[in-house]
C-alpha positions in Angstrom: -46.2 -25.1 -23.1 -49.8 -26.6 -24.1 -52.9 -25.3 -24.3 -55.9 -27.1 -23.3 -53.5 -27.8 -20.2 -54.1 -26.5 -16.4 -50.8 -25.0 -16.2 -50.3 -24.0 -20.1 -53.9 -21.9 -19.7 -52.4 -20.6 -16.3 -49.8 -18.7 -17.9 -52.0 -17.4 -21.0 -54.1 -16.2 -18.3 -51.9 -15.1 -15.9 -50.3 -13.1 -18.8 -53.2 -11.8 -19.9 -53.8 -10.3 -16.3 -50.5 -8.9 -16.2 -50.9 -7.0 -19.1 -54.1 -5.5 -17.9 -52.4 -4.0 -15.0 -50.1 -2.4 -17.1 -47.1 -4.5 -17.1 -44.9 -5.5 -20.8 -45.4 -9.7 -20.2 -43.4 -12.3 -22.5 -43.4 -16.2 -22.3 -40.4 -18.2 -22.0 -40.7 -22.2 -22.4 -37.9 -24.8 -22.3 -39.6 -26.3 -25.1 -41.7 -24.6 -28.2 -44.1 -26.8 -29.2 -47.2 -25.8 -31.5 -50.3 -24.1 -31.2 -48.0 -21.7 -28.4 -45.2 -21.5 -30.6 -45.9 -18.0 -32.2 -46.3 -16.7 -28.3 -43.4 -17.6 -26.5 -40.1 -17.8 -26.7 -36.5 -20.2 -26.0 -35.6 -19.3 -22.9 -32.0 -19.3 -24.0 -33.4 -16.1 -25.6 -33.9 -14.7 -22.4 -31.9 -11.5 -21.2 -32.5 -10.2 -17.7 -33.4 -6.3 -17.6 -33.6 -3.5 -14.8 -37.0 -4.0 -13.8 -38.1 -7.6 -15.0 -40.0 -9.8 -12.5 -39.3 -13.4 -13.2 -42.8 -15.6 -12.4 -41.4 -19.0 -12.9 -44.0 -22.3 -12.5 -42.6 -25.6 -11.5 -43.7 -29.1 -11.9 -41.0 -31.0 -13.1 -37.2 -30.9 -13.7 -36.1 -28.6 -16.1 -32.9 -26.8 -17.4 -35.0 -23.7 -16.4 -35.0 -24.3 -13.1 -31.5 -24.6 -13.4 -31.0 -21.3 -15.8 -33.3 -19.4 -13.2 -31.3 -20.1 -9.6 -28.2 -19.0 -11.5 -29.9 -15.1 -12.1 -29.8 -12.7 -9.7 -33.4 -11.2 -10.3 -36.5 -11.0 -8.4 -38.3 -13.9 -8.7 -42.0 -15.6 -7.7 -42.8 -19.0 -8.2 -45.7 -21.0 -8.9 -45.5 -24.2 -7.6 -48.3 -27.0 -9.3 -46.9 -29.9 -7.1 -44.7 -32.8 -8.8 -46.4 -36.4 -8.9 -44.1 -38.3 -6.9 -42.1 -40.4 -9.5 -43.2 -44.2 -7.5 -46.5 -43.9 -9.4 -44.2 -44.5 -12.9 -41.2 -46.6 -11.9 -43.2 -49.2 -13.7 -44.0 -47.4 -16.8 -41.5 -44.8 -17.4 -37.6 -44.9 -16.2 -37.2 -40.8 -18.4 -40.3 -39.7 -16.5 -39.0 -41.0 -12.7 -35.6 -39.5 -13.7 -37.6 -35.9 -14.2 -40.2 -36.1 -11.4 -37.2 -36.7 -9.0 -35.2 -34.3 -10.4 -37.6 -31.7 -10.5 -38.1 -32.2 -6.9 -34.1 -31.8 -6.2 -34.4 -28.5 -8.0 -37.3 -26.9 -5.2 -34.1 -27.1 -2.6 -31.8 -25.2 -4.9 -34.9 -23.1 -6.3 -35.5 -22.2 -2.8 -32.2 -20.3 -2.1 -33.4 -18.3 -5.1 -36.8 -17.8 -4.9 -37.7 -15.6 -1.7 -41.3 -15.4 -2.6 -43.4 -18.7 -3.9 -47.3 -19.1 -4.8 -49.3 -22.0 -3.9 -53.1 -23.1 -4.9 -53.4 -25.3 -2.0 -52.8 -25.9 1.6 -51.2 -29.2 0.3 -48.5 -27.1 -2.1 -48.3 -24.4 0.7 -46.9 -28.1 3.1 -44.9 -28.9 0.4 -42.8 -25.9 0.3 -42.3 -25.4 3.4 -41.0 -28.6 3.7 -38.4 -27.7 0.5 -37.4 -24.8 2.3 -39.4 -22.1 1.4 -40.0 -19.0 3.2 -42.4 -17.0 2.3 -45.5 -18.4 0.4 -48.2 -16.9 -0.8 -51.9 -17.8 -1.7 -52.9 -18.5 -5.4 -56.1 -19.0 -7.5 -55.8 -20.4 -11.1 -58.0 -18.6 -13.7 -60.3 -21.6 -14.1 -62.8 -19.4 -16.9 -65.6 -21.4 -16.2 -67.8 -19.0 -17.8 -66.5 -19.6 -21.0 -69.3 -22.8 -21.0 -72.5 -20.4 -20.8 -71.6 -19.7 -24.2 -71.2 -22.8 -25.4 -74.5 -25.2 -26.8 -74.6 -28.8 -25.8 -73.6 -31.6 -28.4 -77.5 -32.9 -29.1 -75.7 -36.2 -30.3 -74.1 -37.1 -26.7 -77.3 -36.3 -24.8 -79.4 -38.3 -27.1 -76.8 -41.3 -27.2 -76.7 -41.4 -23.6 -79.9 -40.1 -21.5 -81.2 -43.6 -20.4 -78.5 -44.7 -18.1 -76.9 -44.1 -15.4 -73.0 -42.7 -16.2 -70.0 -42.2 -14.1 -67.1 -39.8 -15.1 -63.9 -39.0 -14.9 -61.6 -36.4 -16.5 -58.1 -36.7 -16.0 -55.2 -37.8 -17.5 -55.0 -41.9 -17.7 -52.0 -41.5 -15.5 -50.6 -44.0 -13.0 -51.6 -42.0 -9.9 -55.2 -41.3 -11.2 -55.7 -45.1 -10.0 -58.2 -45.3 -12.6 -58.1 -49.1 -12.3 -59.5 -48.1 -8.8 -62.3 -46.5 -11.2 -62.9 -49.4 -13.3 -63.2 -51.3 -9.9 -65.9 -49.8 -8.3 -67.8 -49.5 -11.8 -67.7 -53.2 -11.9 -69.2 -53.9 -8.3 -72.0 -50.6 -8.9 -73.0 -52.9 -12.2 -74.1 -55.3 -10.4 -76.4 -52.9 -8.7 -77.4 -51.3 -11.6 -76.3 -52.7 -15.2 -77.9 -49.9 -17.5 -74.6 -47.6 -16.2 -71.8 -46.4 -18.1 -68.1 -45.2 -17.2 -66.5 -42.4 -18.9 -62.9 -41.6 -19.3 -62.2 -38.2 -20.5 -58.6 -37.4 -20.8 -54.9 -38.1 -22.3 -52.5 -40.5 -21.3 -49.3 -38.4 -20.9 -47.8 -41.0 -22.9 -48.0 -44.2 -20.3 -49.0 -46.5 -22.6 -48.1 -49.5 -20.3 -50.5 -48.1 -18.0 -53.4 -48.0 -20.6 -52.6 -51.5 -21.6 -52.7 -52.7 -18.2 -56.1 -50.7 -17.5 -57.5 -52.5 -20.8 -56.2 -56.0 -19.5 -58.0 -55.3 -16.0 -61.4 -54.1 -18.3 -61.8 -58.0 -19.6 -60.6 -59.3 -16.0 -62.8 -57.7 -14.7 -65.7 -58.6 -17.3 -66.6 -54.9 -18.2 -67.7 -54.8 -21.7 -66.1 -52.1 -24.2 -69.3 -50.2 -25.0 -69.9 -49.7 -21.2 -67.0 -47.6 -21.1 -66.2 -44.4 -23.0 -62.4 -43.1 -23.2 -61.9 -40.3 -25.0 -58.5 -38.4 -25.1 -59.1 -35.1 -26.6 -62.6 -33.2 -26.2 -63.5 -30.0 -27.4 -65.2 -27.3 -24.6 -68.5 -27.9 -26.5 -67.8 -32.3 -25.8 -66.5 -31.7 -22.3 -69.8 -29.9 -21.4 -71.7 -32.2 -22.7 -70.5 -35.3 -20.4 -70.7 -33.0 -17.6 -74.7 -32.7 -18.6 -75.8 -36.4 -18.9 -72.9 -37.1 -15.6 -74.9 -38.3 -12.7 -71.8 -38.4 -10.2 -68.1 -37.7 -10.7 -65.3 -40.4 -9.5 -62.2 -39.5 -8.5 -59.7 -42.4 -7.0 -56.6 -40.1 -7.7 -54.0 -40.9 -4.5 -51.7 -37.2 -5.7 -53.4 -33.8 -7.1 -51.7 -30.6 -6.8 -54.9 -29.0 -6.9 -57.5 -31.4 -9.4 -59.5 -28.4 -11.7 -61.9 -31.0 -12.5 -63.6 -31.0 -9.2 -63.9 -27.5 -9.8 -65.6 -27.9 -13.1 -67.7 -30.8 -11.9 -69.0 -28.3 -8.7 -70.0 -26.0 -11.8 -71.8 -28.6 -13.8 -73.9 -29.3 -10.4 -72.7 -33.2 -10.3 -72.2 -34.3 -7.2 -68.1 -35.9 -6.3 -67.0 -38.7 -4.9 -63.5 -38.8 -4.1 -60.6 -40.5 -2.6 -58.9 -38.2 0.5 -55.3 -37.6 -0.6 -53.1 -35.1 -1.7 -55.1 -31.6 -2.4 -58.2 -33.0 -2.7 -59.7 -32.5 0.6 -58.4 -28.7 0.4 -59.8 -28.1 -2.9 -63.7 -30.2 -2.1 -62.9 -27.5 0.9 -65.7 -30.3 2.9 -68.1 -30.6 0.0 -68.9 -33.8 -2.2 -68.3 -37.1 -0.2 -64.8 -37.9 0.7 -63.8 -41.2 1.0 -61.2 -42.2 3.5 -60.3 -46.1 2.1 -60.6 -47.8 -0.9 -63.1 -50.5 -0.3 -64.3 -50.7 -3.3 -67.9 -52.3 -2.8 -69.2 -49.9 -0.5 -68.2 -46.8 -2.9 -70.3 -48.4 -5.5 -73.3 -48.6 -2.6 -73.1 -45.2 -2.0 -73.3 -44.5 -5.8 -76.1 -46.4 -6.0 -77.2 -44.8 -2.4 -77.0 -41.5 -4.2 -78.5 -42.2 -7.4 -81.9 -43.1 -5.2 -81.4 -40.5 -2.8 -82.6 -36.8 -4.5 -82.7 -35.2 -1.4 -79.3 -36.3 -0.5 -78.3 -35.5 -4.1 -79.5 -32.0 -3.9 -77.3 -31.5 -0.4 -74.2 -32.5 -1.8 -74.8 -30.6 -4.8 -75.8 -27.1 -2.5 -72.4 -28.2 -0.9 -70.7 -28.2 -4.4 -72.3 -24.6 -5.3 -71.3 -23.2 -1.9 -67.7 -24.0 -2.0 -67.6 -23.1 -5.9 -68.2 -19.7 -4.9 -64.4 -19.5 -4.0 -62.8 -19.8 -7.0 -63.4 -17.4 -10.0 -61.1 -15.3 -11.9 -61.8 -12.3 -10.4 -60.3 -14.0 -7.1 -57.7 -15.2 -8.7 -56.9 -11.3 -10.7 -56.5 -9.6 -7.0 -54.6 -12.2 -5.8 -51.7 -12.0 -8.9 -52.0 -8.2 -8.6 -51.7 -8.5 -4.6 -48.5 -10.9 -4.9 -46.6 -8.8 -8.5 -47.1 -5.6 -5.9 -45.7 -7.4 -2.6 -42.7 -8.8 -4.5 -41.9 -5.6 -6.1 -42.6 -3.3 -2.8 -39.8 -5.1 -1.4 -37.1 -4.7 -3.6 -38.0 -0.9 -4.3 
């Protein structure tokens, strides 16, 4: 379990909840890897007890999985979706081989699991398709109040305030499409060549993919300093792309969810994205969604928008409005609401 990771801040949060409402809460990971290894535990380590409640989240194979549909304990998962493994059978045999088995495990997992959480109408589908019966509605604990606090990085405003810069902030990952990115970047520099891309986010260990989005950079005949890929940002450096971002990019063809809509609604910068997966569910009909991937007249309706302030401003009211659905006070009453279901029906 990471930190600094949608699901990995899930479950500190989620636990943190827990406790509040009065419940004992431990962590058990296949894997212990640092800064959570003081906090949780092997799950070999695990021993079931009279009144446990099991909350298990899935989004890839795992001997848990397996350990889990073997105990005979009430159980709720959490389901973050599973990237269909077609987007790495070019990069990464190990990774195809735990995508797919991860989505073998929802059949079994749903003979053991009578009660499953989902953050969107897409996951809701998807479980229901594996089996499921009853699923429930989830929030994650986004804590996008912990930027308020946070001052901007005077060094990234300055270095970037005269021109005009895309971002995205993902994982360089396969079905991302981030060469779709890079595409429409070089068609919206010919409308305007004071622009900049960003990239903010890991790889998740692809490296043929980065190598292959580097190859398409020169093909393409984008220059180095026009775009900025950075791997590892700190709250203080995310926030302060957000501020000099004049429109967020997303060209990602599966999301189980996609926080950083979420955080780029917060930020007030308006979205353009691609309509697959969870996307449409979590823009919930704000930001402009595109339906095909033509990639000439996305970059005219970034330079369309970046003309426009009136339009700017619409999209943006758009953003705030649908924003106001996801907080963590939302998402508390919903964990409290689903714990109290699952154990009202075994009482």
């Amino acid at each position: 379990m990471a930190r600094h990771d949608a699901i990995g801040e899930t479950v500190l949060e989620m636990q943190k909840s827990i406790v509040n409402f009065g419940y004992n809460s431990e962590i058990f990971v296949e894997k212990q890897i640092d800064p959570t290894k003081s906090i949780t535990k092997p799950f070999t380590e695990y021993t079931p007890q009279k009144n446990d409640l099991i909350i298990y989240h899935h989004s890839i194979g795992s001997e848990l999985a397996k350990f889990l549909s073997r105990i005979d304990q009430p159980k709720l998962l959490f389901y973050h979706n599973i990237t269909p493994s077609k987007f790495f059978v070019e990069y990464d045999q190990t990774l195809v081989s735990e995508l797919e088995q991860g989505r073998d495990q929802l059949k079994i997992l749903s003979n053991s699991f009578e009660y499953a959480m989902a953050a969107s109408g897409y996951n809701k589908n998807e479980l229901t398709s594996y089996g499921f019966k009853t699923i429930l509605d989830m929030q994650y604990f986004l804590n996008l109040e912990r930027f308020n606090k946070i001052n901007l990085d005077q060094q990234i405003l300055d270095s970037y305030n005269d021109t005009t810069n895309i971002i995205f902030v993902g994982r360089r990952s396969p079905n991302k499409k981030v060469e779709d990115i890079l595409k429409i970047f070089a068609y919206y520099k010919i409308f305007n060549p004071k622009s900049k891309l960003f990239l903010l986010g890991g790889s998740w260990s692809v490296e043929k993919y980065v190598k292959k989005l580097e190859k398409l950079k020169k093909k393409l005949k984008i220059n180095n300093e026009d775009v900025v890929s950075i791997e590892t940002l700190s709250d203080k450096e995310l926030k302060s792309y957000f501020e000099i971002s004049d429109v967020f990019v997303c060209m990602s063809e599966h999301e189980g969810f996609c926080i950083p809509l979420v955080e780029s609604m917060h930020f007030h910068v308006p979205i353009i994205a691609f309509n697959a997966g969870a996307v449409p569910d979590t823009l919930g009909g704000s930001g402009i969604l595109v339906n095909h991937k033509k990639f000439g007249e996305i970059a005219q309706i970034i330079d369309i928008l970046m003309s426009d302030d009136l339009l700017k401003e619409q999209i943006i009211k758009q953003q705030n409005e649908r924003l106001m659905n996801f907080n963590n006070e939302k998402a508390t009453i919903l964990l409290k609401n689903n714990i109290e279901l699952v154990l009202k029906s075994i009482s």
